[in-house]
C-alpha positions in Angstrom: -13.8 -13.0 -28.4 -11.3 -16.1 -28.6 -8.7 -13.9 -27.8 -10.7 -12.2 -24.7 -11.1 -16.1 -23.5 -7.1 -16.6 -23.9 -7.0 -13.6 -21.7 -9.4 -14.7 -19.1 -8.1 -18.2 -19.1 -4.8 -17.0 -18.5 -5.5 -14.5 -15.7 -8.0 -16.6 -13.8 -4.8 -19.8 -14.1 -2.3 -17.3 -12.7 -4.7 -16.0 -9.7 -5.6 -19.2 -9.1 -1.9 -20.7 -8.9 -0.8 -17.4 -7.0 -4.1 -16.6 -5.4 -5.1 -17.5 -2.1 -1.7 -18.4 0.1 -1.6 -21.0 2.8 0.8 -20.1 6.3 4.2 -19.0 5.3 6.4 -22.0 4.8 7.7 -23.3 8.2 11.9 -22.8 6.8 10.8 -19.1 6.7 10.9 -17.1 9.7 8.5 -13.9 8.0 8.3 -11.1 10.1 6.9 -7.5 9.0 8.1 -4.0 10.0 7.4 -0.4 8.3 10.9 0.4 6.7 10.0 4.3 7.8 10.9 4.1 11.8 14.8 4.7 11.9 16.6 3.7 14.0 14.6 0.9 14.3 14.1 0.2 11.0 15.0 2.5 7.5 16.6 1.8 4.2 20.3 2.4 4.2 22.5 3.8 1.6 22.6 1.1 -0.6 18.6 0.4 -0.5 18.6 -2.3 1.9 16.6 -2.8 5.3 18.6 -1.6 8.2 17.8 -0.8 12.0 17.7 -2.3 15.5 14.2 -4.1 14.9 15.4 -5.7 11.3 18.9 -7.0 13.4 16.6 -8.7 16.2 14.6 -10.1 13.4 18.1 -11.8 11.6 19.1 -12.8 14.9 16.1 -14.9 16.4 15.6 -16.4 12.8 19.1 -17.3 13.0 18.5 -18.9 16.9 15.6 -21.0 15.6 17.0 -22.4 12.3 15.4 -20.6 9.9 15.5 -18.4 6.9 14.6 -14.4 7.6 12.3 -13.3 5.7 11.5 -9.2 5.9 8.2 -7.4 4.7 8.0 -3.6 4.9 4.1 -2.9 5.5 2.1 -0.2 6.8 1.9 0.3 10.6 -1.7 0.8 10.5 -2.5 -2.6 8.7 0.6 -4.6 10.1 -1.5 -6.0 12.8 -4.3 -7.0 10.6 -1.7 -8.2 8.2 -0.7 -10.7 11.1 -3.7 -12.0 12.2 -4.5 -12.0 7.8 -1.1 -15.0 8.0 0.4 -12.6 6.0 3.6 -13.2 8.4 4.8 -15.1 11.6 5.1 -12.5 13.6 5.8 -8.5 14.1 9.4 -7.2 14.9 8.3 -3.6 14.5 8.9 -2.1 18.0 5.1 -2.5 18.9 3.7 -1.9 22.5 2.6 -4.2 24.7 -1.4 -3.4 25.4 -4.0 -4.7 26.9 -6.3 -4.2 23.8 -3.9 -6.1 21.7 -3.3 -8.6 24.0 -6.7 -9.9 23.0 -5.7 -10.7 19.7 -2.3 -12.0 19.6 0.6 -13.2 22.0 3.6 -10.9 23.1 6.8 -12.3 23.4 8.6 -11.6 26.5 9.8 -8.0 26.3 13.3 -6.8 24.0 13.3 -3.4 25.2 11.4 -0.5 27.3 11.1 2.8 25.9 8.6 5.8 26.2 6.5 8.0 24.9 7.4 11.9 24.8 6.6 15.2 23.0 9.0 16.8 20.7 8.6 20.1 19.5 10.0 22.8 16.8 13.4 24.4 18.8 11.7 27.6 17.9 9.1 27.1 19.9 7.0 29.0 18.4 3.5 28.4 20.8 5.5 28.4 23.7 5.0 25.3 24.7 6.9 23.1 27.8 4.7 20.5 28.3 1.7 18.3 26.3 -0.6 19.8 29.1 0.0 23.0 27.7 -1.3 21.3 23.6 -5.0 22.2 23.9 -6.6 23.2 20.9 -3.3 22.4 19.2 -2.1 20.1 16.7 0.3 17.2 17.5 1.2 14.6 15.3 1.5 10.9 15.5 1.8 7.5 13.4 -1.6 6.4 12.0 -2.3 3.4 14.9 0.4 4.1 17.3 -0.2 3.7 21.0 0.6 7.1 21.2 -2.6 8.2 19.3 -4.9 6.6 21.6 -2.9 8.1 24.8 -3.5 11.4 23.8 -7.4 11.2 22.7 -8.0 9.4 26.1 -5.6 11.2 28.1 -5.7 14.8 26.6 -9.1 14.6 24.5 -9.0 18.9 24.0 -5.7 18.3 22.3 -5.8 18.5 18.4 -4.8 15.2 17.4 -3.2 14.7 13.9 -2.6 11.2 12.1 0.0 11.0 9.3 1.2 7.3 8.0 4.7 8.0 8.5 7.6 9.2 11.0 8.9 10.9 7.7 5.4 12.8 7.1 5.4 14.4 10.5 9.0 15.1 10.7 8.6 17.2 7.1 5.5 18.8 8.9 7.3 20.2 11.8 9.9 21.7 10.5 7.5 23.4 8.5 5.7 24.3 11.8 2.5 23.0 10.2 2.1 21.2 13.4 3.3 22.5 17.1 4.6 19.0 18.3 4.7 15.3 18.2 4.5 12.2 19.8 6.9 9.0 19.2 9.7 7.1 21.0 12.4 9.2 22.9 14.7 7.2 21.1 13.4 7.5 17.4 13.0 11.4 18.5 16.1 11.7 19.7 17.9 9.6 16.8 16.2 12.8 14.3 17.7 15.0 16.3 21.1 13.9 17.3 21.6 12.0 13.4 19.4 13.6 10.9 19.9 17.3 12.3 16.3 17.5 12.8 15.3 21.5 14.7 13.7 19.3 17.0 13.9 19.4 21.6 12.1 17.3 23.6 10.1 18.7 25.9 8.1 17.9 29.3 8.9 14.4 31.1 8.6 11.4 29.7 4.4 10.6 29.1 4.3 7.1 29.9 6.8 4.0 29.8 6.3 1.2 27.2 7.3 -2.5 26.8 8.1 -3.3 23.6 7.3 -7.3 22.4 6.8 -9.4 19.6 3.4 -10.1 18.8 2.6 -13.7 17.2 -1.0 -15.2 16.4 -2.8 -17.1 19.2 -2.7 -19.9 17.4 1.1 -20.2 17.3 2.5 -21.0 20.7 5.6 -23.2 19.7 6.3 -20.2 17.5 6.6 -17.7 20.5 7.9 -20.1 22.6 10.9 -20.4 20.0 11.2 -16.8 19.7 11.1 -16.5 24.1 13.8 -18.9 23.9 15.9 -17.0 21.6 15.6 -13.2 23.5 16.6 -14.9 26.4 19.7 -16.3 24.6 20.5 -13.1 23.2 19.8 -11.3 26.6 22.6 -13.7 28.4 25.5 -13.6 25.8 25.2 -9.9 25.2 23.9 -10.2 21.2 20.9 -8.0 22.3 22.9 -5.3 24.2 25.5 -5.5 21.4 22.6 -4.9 18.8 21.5 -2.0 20.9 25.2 -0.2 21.3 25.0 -0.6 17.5 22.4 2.2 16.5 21.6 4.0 20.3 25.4 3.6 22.3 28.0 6.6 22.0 30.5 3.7 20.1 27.9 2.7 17.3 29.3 1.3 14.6 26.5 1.7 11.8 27.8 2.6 8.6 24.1 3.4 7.6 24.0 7.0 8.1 20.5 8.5 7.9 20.0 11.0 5.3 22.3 9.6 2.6 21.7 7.4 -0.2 23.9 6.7 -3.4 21.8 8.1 -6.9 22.6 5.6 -8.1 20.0 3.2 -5.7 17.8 6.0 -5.5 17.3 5.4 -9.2 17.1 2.0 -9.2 14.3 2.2 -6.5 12.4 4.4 -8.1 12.8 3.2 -11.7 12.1 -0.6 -10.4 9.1 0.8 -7.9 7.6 2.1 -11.2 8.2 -0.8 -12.9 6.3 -2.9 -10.6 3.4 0.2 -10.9 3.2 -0.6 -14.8 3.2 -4.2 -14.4 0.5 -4.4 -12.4 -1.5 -2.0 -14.2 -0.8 -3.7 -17.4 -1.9 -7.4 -15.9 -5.2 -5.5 -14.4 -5.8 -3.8 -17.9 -6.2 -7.0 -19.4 -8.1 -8.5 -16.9 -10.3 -5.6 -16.8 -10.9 -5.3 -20.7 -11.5 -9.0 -20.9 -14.3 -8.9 -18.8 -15.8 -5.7 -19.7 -16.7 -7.1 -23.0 -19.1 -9.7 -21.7 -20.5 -7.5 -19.2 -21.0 -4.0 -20.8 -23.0 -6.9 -23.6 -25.1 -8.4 -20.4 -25.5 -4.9 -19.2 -27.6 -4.2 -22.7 -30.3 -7.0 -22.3 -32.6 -5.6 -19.8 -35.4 -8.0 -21.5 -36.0 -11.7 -22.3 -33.9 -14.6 -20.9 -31.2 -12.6 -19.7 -32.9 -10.0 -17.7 -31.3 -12.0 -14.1 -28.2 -12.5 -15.5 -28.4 -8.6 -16.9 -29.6 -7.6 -13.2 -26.6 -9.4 -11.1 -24.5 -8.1 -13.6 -26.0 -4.7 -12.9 -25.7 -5.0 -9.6 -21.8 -5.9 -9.1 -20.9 -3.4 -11.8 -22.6 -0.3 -9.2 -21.2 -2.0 -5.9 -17.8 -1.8 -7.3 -18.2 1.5 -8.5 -20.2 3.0 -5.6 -17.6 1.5 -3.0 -13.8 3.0 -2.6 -10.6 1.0 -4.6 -8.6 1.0 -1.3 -11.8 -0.8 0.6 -11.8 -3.2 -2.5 -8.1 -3.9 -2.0 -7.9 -4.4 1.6 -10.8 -6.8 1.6 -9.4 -9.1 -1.2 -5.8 -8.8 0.6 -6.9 -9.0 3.9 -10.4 -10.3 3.7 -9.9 -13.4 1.0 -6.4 -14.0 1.8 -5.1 -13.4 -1.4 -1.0 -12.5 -2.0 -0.6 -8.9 -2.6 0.1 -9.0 -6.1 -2.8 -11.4 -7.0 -4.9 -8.9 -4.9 -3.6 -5.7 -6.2 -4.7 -7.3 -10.4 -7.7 -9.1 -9.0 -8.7 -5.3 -7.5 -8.1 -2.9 -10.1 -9.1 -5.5 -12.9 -12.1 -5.9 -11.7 -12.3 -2.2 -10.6 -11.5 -1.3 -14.6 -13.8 -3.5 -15.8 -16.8 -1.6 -14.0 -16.2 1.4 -15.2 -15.3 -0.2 -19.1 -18.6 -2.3 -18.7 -20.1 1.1 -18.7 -18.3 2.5 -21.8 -18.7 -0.8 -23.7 -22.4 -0.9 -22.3 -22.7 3.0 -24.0 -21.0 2.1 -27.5 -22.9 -1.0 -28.2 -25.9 1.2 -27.4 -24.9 3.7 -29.5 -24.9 1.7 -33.0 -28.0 2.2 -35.1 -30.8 -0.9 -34.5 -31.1 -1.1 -38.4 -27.0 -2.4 -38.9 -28.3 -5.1 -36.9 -31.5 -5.5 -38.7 -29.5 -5.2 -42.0 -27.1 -8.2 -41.3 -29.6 -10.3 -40.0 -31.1 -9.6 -43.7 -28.3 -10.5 -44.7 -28.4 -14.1 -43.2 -25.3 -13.7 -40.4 -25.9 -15.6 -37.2 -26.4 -13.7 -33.8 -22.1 -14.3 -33.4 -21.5 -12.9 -36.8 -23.9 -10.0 -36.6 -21.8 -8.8 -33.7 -18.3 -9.8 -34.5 -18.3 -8.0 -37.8 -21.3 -5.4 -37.5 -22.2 -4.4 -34.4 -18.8 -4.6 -32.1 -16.7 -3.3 -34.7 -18.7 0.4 -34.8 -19.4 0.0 -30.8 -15.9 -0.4 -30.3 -14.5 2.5 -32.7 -17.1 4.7 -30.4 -15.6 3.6 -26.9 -12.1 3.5 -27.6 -11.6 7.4 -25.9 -13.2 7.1 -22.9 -11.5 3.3 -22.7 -8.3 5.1 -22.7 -9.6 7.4 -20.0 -9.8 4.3 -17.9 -6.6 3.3 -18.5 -5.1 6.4 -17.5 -7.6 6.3 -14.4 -6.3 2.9 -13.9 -2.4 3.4 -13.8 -2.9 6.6 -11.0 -4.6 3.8 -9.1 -1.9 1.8 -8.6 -0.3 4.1 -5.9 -2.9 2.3 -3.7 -1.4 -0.6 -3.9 1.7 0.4 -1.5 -0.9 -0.1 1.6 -0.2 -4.0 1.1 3.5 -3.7 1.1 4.0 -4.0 -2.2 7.4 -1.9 -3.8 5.9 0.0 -6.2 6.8 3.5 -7.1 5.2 5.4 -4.5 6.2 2.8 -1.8 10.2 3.0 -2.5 9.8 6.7 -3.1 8.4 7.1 0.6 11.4 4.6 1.7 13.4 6.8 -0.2 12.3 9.4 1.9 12.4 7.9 5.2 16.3 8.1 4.3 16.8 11.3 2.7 13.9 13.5 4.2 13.0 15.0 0.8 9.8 14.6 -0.1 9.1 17.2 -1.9 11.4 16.2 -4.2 10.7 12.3 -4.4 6.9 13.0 -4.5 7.7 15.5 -7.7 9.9 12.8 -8.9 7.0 10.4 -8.7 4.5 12.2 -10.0 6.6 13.9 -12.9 7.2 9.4 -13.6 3.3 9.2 -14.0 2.6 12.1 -16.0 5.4 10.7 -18.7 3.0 8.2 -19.3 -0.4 8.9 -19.0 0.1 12.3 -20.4 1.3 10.6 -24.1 -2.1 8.3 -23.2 -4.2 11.7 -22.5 -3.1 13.0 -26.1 -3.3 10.0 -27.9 -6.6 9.6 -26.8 -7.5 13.2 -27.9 -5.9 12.5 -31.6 -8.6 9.3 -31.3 -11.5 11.4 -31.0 -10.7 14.0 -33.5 -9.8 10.6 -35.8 -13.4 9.7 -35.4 -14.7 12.6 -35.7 -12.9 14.2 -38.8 -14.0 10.3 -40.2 -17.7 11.5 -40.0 -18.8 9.1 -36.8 -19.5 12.1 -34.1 -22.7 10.9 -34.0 -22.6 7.6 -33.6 
């Protein structure tokens, strides 16, 4: 128990310090972006963020005296991640829109593109234009305009939602899907730099401006960021920066589809590095207070009944409600940083579900070895320090390790709040390289080294107890 109150003591100190965050500091300019929209933004052959969007973002942080700060985030959270203060502002090649004009402030716009409909070169629904899509299935981006265009637009067409350019461009060429819908220029960029069997077909759906969203509550923000397109607009920085990764002359050295091993496995090898780190921190937390709650859970009479029925009561919202809900609401909801909010989550999510397994072990010791020492003159603290914990724990240590196993798969749910763990560099990995069969196998094979050595050991456990005579207990 002293030890369990080091843990808490420690965990609670270092959510508290890194808990929730104030406004990013004022000599950062923080913007956000997905990492997985090349040209506009990707990870280049050496790991690093690269594209049109991530050299406006340098450029204007330069122009108003500040540091550049880059987040990669997912598109369909980056808005909420904004209005959350998660960042200053979005340089992710978002639309301008009526709808999300009512939530935050555009800048003026940096370019106009459109939206069209790429298909397989095959062909192989013979299709020539999105009015010729009914009843079949075209892709877009999780969130993109281009989703709610075609629902409104072309409601008998079969609309599919991945979370990634890379996920639908993998899906077409495996004709899983007859078409999709994203930026001429990002389609075009697949097709003309990545080799992608990919034709545009039709004319162009519908022109967009593209802007730089900023809360309402930041105008000398946006006014800064105004000031600077305009600058970049008259001494040719912005059409240089365009020339860069769409003119005939571009000089990017970051050619899609490449990256050294070498980064590749330091990405994936630090990505999982982060995974186990944050499962390890959550472990703790979660252990630490599964011990004082899977105890409250057992006194359904006398003084503790409320305390036993609150308890109860937290212990089967967590479990009854989904891990990625959990997480967005602590990230999003309390404000918390990711990483506090990724241990916060799955502690407290482990601890549910050990509160239950301690719960069951202290149940399962005998009454009378309780009886017995309290012959025997040991105080309450005694009787279960060295009688009654002792056996419950020897019972509950397989099914603890069944949570911890459960626990490390659940950190892949932690990319959704941009933080770099294993399955989020293996997907930016894969916005470069379009492999991801290979990186998810890669990924997954990383897991299964170590909750498969878990799995066993925990078996060994069990046939420990059991060959010890306890099956029964």
């Amino acid at each position: 128990m002293h030890h369990a109150r080091i843990i808490i003591t420690l965990t609670l100190a270092f959510l508290t310090l890194a808990g929730p965050q104030p406004a990013a500091a004022e000599e950062k300019f923080v913007t956000a972006l997905t990492g997985k929209f090349p040209p506009f933004s990707y990870y280049d052959n050496q790991g690093n963020l690269a594209g049109f969007d991530v050299d406006v973002s340098r450029e204007i942080a330069q122009r108003i005296n500040r540091k550049s700060q880059i987040i990669a985030t997912e598109w369909d959270g980056i808005l909420a991640g904004l209005l959350a203060e998660k960042y200053d502002a979005i340089i992710g090649s978002m639309a301008i829109t009526p709808v999300r004009q009512e939530s935050v402030d555009f800048s003026t716009p940096y370019y106009h593109s459109g939206a069209q409909l790429f298909i397989h070169r095959d062909n192989p629904n013979k299709v020539y234009s999105i009015s010729e899509c009914n009843g079949l299935r075209i892709a877009v981006v999780l969130g993109e305009t281009y989703q709610h265009f075609l629902e409104e637009k072309f409601p008998d067409v079969e609309v599919v939602t991945l979370k990634s350019g890379a996920e639908i461009f993998a899906m077409m060429e495996q004709k899983r899907i007859t078409g999709f819908v994203t930026d001429r220029l990002v389609g075009a960029w697949q097709i003309k730099e990545a080799g992608r069997p990919f034709v545009p077909v039709g004319d162009m759906l519908y022109k967009e401006r593209i802007g730089i969203p900023v809360r309402k509550d930041r105008p000398e923000l946006l006014g800064q960021i105004n000031k600077a397109l305009a600058a970049m607009e008259d001494d040719g920085t912005m059409q240089r920066i365009h020339q860069r990764y769409f003119g005939l002359g571009k000089t990017s050295s970051s050619k899609l589809g490449t990256m050294e091993p070498s980064v590749i496995a330091t990405k994936l090898l630090k990505g999982f590095a982060v995974s186990l780190g944050i499962a390890f921190a959550a472990i703790l937390l979660g252990f630490a207070l599964a011990v004082p709650c899977g105890l409250l859970l057992t006194f359904r009479h006398g003084s503790l009944k409320p305390i036993h029925f609150l308890v109860r009561a937290f212990v089967d919202f967590i479990r009854g409600t989904p891990v990625l809900i959990q997480l967005l609401f602590v990230w999003l909801g309390l404000g918390f940083a990711p990483f506090p909010a990724a241990i916060l989550t799955l502690g407290i999510c482990a601890m549910a579900y050990m509160a239950e397994v301690v719960r069951a072990g202290l149940m399962s010791v005998d009454p009378g070895q309780d009886l017995g020492a309290r012959a025997l003159g040991l105080s309450p603290l005694d009787r279960f320090r060295f009688v009654v914990w002792p056996q419950a724990f020897r019972i509950a240590i397989p099914p603890l390790m069944n949570c911890v196993v459960s626990l490390i798969k659940d950190t892949a749910l932690v990319s959704i709040i941009s933080i770099p763990e294993l399955i989020r560099e293996a997907q930016s990995i894969i916005s470069v390289t379009f492999e991801p069969g290979l990186y998810y196998l890669i990924a997954g094979l990383m897991f299964f080294a170590v909750t498969f050595p878990l799995m066993k050991l925990s078996d060994r456990v069990e046939r420990s107890i059991k060959a010890k005579g306890f099956a029964h207990d």
